[in-house]
Backbone and ligand atoms as CSV (ligand in chain L), in Angstrom:
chain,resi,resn,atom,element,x,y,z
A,1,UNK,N,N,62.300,119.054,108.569
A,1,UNK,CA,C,60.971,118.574,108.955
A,1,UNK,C,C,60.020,118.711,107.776
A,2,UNK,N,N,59.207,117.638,107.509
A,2,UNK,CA,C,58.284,118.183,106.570
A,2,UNK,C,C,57.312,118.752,106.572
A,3,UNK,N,N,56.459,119.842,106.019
A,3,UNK,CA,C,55.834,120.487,106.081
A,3,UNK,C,C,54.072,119.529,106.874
A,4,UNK,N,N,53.522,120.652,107.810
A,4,UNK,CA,C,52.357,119.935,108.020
A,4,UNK,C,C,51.251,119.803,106.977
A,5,UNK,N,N,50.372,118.982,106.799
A,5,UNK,CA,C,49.137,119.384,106.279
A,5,UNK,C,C,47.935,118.780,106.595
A,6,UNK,N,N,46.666,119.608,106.614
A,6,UNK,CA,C,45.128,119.044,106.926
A,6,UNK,C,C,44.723,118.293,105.633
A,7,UNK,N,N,44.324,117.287,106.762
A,7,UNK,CA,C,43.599,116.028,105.531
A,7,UNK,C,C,41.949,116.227,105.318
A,8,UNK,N,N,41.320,116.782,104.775
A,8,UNK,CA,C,39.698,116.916,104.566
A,8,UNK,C,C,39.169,115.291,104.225
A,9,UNK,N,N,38.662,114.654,105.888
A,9,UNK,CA,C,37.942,113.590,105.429
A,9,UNK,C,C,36.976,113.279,104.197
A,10,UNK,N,N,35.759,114.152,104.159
A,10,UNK,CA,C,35.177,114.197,103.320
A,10,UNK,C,C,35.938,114.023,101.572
A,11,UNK,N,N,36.994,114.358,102.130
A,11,UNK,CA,C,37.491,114.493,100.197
A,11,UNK,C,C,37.761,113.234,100.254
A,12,UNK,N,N,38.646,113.023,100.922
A,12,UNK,CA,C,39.144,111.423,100.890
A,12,UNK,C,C,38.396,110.371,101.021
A,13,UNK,N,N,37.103,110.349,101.179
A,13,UNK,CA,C,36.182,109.100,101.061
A,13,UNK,C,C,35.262,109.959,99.235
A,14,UNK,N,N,35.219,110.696,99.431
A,14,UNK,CA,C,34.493,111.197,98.000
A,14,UNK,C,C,35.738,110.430,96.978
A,15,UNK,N,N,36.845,110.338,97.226
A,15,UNK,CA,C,37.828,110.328,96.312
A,15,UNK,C,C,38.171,108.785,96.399
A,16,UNK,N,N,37.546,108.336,97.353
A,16,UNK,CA,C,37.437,106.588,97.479
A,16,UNK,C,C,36.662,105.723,96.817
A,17,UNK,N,N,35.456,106.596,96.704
A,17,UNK,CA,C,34.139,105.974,96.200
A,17,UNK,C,C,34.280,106.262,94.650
A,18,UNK,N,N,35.045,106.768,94.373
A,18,UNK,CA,C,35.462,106.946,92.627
A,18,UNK,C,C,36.477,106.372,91.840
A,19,UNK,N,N,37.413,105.507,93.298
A,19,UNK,CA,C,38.215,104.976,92.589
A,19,UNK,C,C,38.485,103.278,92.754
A,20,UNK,N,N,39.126,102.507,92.028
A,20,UNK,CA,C,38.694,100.929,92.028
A,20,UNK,C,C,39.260,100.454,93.584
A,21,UNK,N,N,40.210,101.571,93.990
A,21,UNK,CA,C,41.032,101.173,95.066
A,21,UNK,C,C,39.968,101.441,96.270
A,22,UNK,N,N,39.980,100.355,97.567
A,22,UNK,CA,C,39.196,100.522,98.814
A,22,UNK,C,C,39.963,101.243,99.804
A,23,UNK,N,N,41.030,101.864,99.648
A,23,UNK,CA,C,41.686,102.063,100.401
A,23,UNK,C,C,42.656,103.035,100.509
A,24,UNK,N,N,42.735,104.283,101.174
A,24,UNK,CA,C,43.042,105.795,100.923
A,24,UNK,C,C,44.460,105.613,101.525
A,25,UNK,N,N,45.516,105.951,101.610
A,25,UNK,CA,C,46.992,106.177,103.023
A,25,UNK,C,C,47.127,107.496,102.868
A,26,UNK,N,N,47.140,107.822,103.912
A,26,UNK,CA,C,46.949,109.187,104.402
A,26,UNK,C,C,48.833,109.270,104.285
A,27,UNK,N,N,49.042,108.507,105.607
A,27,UNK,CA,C,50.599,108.907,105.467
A,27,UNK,C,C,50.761,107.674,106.290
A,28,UNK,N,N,52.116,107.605,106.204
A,28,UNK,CA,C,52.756,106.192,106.648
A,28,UNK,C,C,54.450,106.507,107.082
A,29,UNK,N,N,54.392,106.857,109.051
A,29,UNK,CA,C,55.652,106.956,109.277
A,29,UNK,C,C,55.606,106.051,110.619
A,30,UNK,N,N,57.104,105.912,111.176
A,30,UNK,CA,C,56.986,104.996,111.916
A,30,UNK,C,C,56.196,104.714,113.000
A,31,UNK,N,N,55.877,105.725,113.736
A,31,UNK,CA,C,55.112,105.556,114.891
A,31,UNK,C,C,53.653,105.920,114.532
A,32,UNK,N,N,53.183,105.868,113.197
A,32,UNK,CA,C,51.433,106.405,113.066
A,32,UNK,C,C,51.727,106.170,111.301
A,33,UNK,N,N,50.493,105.458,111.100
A,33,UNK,CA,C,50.174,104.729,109.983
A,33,UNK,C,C,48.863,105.159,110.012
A,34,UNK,N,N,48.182,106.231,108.979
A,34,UNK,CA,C,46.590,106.470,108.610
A,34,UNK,C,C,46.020,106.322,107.434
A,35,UNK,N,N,44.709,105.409,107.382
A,35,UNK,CA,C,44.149,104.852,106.037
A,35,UNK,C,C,42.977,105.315,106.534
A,36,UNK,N,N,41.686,105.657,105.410
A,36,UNK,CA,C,40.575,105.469,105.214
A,36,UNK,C,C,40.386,104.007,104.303
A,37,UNK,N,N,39.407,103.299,104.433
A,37,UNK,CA,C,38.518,102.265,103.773
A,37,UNK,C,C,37.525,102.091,103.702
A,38,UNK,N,N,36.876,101.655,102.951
A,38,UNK,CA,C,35.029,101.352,103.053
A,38,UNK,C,C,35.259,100.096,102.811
A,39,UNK,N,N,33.892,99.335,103.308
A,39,UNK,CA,C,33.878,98.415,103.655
A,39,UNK,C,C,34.065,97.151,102.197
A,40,UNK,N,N,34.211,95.693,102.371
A,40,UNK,CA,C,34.118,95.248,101.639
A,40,UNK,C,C,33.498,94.335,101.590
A,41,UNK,N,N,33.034,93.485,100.004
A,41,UNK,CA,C,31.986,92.661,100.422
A,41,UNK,C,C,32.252,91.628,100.476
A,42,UNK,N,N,31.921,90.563,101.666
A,42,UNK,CA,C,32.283,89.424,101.935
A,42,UNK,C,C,33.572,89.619,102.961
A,43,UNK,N,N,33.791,90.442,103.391
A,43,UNK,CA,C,35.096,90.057,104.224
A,43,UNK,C,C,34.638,89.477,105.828
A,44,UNK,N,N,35.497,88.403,105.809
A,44,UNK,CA,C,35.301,87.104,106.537
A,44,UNK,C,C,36.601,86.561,107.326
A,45,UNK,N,N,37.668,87.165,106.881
A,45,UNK,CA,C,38.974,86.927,107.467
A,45,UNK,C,C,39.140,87.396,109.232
A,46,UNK,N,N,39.954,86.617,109.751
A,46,UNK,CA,C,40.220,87.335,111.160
A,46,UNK,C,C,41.465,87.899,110.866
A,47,UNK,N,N,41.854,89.034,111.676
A,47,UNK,CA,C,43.140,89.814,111.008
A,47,UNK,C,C,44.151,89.697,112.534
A,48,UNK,N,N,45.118,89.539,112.245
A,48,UNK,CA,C,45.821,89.344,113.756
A,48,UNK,C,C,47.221,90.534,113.270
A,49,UNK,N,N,47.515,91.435,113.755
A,49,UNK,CA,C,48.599,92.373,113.779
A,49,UNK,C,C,49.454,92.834,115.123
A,50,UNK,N,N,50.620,93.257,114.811
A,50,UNK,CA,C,51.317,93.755,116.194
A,50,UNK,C,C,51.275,95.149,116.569
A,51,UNK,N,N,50.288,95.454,116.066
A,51,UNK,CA,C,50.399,97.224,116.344
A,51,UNK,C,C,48.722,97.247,116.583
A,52,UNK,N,N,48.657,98.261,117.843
A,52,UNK,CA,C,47.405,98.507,118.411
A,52,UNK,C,C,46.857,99.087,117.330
A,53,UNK,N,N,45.789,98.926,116.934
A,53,UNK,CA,C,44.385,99.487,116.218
A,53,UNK,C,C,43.505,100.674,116.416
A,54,UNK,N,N,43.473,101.936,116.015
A,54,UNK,CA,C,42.295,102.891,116.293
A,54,UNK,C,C,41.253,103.379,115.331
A,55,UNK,N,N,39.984,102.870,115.595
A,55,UNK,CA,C,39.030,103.008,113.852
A,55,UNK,C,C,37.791,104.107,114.902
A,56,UNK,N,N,37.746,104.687,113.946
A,56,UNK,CA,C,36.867,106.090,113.963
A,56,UNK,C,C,35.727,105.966,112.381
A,57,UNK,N,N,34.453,105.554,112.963
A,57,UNK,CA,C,33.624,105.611,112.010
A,57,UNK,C,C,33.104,107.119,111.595
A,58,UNK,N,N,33.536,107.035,109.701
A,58,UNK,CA,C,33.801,108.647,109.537
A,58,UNK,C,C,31.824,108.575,108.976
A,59,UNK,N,N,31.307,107.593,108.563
A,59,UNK,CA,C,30.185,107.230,107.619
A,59,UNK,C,C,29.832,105.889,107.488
A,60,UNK,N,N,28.337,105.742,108.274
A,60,UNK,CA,C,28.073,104.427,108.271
A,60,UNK,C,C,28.275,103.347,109.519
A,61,UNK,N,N,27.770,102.514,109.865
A,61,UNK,CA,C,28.147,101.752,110.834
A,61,UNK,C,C,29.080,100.617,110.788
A,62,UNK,N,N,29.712,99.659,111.495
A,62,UNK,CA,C,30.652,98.663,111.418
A,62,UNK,C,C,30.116,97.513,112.403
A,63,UNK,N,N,30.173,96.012,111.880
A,63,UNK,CA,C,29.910,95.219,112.643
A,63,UNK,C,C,31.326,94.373,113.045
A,64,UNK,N,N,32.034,94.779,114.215
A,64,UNK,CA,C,33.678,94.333,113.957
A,64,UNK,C,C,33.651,93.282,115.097
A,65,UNK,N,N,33.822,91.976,114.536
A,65,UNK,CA,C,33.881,90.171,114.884
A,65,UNK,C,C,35.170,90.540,115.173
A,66,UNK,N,N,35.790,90.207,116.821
A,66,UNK,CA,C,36.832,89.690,117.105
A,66,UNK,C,C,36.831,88.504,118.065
A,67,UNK,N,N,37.731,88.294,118.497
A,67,UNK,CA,C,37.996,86.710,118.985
A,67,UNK,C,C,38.533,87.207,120.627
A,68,UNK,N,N,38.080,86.928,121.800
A,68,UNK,CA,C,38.850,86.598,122.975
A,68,UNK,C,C,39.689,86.068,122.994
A,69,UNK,N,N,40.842,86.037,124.208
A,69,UNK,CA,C,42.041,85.246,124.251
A,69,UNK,C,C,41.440,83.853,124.607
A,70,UNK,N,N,40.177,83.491,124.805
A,70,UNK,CA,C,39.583,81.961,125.331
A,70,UNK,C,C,38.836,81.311,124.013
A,71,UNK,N,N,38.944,82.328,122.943
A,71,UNK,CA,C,38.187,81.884,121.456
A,71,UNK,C,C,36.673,82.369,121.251
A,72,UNK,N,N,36.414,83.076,121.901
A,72,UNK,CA,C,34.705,83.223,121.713
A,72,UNK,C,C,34.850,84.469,120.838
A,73,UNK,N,N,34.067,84.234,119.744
A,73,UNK,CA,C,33.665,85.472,119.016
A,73,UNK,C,C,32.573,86.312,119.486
A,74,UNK,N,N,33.026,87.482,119.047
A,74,UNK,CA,C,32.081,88.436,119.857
A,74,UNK,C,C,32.220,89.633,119.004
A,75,UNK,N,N,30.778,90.813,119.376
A,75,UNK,CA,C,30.555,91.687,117.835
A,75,UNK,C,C,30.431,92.937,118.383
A,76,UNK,N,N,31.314,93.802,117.928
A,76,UNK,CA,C,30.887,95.009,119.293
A,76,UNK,C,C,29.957,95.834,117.530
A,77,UNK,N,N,29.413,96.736,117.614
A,77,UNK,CA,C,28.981,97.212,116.951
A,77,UNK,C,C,29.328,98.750,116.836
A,78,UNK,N,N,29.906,99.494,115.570
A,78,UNK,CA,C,30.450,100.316,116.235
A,78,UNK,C,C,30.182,101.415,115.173
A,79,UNK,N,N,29.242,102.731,115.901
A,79,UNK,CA,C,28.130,103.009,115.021
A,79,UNK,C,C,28.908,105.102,114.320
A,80,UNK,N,N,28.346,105.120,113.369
A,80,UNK,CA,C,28.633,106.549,112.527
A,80,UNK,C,C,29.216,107.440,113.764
A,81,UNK,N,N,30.651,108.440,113.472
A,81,UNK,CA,C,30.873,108.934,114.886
A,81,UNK,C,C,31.623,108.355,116.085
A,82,UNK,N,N,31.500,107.241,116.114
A,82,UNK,CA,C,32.301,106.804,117.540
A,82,UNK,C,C,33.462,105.934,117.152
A,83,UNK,N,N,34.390,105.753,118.272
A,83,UNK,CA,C,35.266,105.687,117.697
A,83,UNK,C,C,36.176,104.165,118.724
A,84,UNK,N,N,37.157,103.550,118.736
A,84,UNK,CA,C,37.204,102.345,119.000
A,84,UNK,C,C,38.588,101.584,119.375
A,85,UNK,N,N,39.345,101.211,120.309
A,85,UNK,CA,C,40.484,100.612,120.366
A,85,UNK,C,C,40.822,99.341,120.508
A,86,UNK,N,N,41.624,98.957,119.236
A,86,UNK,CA,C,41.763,97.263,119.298
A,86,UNK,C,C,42.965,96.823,119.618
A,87,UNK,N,N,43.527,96.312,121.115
A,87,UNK,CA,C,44.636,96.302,121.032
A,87,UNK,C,C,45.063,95.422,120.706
A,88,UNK,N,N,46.643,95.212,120.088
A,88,UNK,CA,C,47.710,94.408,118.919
A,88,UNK,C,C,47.182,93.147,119.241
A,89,UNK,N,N,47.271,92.332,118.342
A,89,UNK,CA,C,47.410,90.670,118.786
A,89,UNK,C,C,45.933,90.450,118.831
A,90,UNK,N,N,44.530,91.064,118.623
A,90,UNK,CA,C,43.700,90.808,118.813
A,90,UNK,C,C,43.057,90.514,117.252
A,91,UNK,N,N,42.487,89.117,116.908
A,91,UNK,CA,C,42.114,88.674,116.408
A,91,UNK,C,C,40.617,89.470,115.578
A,92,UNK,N,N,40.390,90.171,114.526
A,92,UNK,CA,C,39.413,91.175,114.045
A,92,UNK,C,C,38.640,91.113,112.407
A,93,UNK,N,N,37.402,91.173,112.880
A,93,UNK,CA,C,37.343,91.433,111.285
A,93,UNK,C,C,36.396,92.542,111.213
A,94,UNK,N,N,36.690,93.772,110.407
A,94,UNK,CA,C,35.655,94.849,110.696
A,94,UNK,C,C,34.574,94.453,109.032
A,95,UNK,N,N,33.861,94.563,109.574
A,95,UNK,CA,C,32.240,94.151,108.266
A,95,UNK,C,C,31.570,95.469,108.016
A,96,UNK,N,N,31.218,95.838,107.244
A,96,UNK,CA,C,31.195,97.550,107.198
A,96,UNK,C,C,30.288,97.312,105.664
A,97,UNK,N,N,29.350,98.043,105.033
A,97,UNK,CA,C,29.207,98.054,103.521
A,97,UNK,C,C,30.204,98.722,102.785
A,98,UNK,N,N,29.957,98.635,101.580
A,98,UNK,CA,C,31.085,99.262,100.478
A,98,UNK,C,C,30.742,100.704,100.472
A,99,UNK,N,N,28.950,101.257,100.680
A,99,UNK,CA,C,29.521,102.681,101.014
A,99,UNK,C,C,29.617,103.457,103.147
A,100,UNK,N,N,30.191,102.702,103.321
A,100,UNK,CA,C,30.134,103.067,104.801
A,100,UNK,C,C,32.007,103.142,104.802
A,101,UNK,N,N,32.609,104.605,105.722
A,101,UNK,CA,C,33.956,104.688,105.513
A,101,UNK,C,C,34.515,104.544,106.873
A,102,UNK,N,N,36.090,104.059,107.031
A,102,UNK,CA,C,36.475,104.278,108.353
A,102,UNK,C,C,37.505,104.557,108.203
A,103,UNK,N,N,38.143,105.541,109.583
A,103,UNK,CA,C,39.359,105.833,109.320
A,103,UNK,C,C,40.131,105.016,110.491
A,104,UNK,N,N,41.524,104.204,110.101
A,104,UNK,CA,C,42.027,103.683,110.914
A,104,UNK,C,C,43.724,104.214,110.959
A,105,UNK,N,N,43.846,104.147,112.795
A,105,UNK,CA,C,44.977,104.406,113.162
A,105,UNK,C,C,45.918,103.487,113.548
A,106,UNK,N,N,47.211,103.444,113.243
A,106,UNK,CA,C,48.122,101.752,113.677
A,106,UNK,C,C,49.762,102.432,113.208
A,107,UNK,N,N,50.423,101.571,113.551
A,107,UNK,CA,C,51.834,101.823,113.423
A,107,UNK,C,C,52.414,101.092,112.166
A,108,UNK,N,N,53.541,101.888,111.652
A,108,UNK,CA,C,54.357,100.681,110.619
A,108,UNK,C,C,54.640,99.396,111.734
A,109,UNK,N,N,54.852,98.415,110.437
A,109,UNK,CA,C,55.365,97.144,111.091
A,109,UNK,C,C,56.874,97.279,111.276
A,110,UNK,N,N,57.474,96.396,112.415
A,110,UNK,CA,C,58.810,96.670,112.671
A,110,UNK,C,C,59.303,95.606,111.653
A,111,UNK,N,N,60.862,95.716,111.608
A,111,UNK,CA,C,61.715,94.625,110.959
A,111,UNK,C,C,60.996,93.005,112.112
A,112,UNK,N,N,60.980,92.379,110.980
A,112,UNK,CA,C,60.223,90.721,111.782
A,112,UNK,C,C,59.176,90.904,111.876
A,113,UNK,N,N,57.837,91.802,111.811
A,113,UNK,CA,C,56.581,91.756,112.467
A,113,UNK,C,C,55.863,91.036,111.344
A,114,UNK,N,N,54.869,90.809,111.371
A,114,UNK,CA,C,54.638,89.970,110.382
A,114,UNK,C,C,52.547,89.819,110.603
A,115,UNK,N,N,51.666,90.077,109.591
A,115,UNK,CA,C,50.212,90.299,109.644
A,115,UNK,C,C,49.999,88.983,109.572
A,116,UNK,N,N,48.847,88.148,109.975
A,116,UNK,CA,C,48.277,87.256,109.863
A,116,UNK,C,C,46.973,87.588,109.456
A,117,UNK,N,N,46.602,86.984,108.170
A,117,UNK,CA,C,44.885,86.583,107.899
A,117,UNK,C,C,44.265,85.070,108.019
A,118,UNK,N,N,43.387,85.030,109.130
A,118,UNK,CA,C,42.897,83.718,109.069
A,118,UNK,C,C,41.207,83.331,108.822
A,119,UNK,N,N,40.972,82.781,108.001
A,119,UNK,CA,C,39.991,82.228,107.749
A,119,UNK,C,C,39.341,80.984,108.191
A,120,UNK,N,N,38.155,80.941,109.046
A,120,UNK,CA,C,37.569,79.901,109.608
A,120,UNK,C,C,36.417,78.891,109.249
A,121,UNK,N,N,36.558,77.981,109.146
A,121,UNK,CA,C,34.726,77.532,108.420
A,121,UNK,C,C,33.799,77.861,109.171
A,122,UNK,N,N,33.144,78.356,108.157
A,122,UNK,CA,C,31.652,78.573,108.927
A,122,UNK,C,C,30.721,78.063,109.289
A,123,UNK,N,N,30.859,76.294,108.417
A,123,UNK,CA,C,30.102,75.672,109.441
A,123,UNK,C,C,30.347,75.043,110.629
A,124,UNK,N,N,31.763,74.285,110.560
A,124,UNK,CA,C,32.127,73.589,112.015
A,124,UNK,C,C,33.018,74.572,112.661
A,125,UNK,N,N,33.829,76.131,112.354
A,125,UNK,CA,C,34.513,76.497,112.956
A,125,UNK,C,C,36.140,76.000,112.904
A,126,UNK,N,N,36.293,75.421,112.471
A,126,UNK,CA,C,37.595,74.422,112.267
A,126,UNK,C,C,38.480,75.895,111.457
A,127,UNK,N,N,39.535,75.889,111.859
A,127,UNK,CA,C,40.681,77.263,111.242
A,127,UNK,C,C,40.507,76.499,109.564
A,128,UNK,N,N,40.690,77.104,108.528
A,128,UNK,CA,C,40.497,77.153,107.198
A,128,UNK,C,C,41.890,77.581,106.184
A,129,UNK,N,N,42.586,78.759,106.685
A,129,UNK,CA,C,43.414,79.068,105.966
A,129,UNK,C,C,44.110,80.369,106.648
A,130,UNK,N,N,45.281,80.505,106.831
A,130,UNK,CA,C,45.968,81.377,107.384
A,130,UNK,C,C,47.060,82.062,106.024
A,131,UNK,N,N,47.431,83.246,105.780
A,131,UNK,CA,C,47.943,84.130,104.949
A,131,UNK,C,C,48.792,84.870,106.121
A,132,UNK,N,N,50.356,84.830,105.684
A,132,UNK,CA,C,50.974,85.693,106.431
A,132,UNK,C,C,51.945,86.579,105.360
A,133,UNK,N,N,51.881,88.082,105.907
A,133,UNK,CA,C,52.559,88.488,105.444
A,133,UNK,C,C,53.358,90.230,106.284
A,134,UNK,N,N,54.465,90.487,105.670
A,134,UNK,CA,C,55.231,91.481,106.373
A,134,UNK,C,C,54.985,92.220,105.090
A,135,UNK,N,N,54.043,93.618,105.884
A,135,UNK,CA,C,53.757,94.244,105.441
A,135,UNK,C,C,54.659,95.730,105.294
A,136,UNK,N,N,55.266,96.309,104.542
A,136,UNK,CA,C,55.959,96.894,104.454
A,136,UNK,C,C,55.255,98.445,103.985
A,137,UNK,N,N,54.457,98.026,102.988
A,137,UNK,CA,C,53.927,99.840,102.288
A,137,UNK,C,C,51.998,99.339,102.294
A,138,UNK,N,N,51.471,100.018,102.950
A,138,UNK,CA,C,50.126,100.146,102.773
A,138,UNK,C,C,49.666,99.809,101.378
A,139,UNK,N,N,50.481,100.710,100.612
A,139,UNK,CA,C,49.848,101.401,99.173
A,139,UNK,C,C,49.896,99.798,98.579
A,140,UNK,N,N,50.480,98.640,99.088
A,140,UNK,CA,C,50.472,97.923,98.221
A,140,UNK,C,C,48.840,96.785,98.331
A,141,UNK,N,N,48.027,97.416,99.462
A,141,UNK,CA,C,46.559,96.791,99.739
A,141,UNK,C,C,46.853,95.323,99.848
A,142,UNK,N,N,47.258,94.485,101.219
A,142,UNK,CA,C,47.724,93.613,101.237
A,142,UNK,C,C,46.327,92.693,101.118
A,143,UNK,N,N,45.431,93.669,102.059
A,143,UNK,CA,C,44.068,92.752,102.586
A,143,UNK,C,C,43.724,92.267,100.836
A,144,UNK,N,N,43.422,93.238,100.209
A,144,UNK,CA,C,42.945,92.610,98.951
A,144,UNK,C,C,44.038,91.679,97.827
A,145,UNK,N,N,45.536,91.394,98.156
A,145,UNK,CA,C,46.259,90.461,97.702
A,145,UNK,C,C,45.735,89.351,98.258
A,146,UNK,N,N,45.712,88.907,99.632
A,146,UNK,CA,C,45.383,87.894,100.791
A,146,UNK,C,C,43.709,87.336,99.870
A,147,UNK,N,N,43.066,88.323,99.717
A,147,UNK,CA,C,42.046,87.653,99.262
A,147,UNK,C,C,42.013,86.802,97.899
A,148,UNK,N,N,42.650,87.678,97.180
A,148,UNK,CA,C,42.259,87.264,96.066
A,148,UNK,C,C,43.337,85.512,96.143
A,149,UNK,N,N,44.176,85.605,97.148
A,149,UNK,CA,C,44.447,83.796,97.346
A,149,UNK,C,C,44.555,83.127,97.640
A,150,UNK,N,N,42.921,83.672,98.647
A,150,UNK,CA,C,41.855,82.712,99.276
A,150,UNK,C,C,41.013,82.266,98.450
A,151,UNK,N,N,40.509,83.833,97.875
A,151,UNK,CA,C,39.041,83.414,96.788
A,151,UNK,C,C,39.566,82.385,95.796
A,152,UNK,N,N,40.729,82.603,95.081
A,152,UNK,CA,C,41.958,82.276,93.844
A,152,UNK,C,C,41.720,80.582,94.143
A,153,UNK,N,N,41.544,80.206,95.071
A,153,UNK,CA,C,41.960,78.490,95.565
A,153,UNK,C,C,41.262,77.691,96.585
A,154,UNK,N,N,39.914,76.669,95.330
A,154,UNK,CA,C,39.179,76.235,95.814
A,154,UNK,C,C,39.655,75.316,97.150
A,155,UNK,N,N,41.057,74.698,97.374
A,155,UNK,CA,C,41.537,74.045,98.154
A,155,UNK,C,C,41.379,74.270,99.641
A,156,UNK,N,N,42.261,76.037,99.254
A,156,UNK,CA,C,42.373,77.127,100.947
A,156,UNK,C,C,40.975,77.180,101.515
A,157,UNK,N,N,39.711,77.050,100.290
A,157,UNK,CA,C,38.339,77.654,100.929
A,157,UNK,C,C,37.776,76.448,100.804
A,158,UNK,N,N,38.367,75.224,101.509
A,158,UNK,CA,C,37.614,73.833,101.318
A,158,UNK,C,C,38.574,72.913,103.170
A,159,UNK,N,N,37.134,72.930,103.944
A,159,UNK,CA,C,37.497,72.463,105.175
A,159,UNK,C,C,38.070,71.649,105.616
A,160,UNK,N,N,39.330,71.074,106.498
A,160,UNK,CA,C,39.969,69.836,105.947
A,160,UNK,C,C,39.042,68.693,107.097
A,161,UNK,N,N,38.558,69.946,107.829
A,161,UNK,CA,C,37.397,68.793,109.093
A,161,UNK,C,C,36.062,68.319,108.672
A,162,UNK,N,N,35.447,69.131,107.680
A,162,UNK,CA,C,34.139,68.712,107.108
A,162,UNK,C,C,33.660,68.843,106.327
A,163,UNK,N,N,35.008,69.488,105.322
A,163,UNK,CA,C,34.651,69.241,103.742
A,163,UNK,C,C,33.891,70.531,103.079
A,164,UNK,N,N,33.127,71.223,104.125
A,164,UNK,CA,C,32.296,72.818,103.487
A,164,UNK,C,C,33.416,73.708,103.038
A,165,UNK,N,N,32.871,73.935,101.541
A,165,UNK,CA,C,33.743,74.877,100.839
A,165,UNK,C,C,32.986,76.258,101.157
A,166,UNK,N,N,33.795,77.139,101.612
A,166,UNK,CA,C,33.260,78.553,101.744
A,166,UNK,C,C,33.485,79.236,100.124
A,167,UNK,N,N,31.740,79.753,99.737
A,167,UNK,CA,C,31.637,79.975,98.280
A,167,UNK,C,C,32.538,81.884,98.567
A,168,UNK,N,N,32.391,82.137,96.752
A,168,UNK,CA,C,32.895,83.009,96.849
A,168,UNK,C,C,32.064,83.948,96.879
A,169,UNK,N,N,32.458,85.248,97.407
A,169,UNK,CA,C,31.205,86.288,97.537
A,169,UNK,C,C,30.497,86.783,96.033
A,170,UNK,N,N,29.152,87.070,96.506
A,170,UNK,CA,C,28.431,86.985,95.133
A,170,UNK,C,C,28.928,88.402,93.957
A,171,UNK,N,N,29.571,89.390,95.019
A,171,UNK,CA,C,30.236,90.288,93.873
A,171,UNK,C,C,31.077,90.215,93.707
A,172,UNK,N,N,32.120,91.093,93.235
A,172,UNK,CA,C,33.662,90.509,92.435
A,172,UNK,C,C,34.301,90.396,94.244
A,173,UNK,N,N,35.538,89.957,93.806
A,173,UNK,CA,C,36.246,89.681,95.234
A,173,UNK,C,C,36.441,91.138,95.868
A,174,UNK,N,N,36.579,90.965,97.484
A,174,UNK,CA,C,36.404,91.454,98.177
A,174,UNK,C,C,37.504,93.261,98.155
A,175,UNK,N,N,38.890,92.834,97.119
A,175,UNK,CA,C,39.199,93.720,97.048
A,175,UNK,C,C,39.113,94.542,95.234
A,176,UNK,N,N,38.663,93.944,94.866
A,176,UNK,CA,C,38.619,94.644,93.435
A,176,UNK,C,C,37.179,95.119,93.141
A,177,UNK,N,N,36.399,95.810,94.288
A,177,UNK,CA,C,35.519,96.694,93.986
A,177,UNK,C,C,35.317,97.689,94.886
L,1,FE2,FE,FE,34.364,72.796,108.572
């Protein structure tokens, strides 16, 4: 068995905010997967996964856009302290600033499971661009691969219903700060 050990939140967001990476892994075994993140800027993606979701705001508030099974977006707000369950398959995007931290709870992905990122226009709503991928190791920060090839390709961020290109966010992309 391997030895236990206490994780000191506080260190691990002090130790976030110093480094280029958004994104802490606590540990990663099959049945419990734990990350800290702070928020990023511009994130706009809906995130669709097979493993239930648990985010505990450690610092800062969260404005987290998910989608009903009938399509309506909707914003629960989810403030310093409290804490939140998203179950699998539910369509999410948590909006948070770069210094506001959260800690989230979820499972490895099984053999076949597979993450979806989808991007929507913002002006007519029309789906924009979908990113799939089987995520295997946290450490490899998929969310900020996915972005950078969305941001990467004026095409993916150009509507095929009405032509609005979604610009890129005004600071560096969403995962390289
Ligand atoms: Fe559009």
């Amino acid at each position: 068995m391997r030895v236990m050990e206490a994780v000191n939140l506080q260190e691990i967001t002090e130790g976030i905010r110093q480094s280029v990476k958004p994104v802490s892994i606590l540990w990663q075994a099959p049945d419990s997967v734990a990350f800290v993140a702070r928020g990023r800027p511009g994130r706009s993606e809906f995130h669709v996964d097979p493993s239930d979701e648990v985010m505990l705001m450690i610092k800062g508030d969260m404005h987290l856009h998910y989608l009903t099974p009938e399509g309506e977006e909707k914003v629960l707000l989810l403030r310093e302290g409290e804490i939140m369950y998203c179950p699998a398959g539910t369509p999410h995007s948590p909006r948070f600033s770069p210094d506001a931290f959260v800690l989230v709870l979820e499972r490895k992905r099984r053999e076949g499971e597979d993450d979806r990122f989808r991007w929507y226009c913002a002006n007519c709503k029309a789906p924009l661009y979908e990113a799939v991928r089987h995520v295997t190791d946290y450490n490899s920060d998929p969310v900020s691969r996915v972005y950078e090839e969305f941001y990467g390709s004026e095409q993916a961020r150009t509507c095929r219903q009405c032509g609005h290109v979604t610009p890129r966010p005004e600071t560096a992309s969403p995962g390289t700060r």
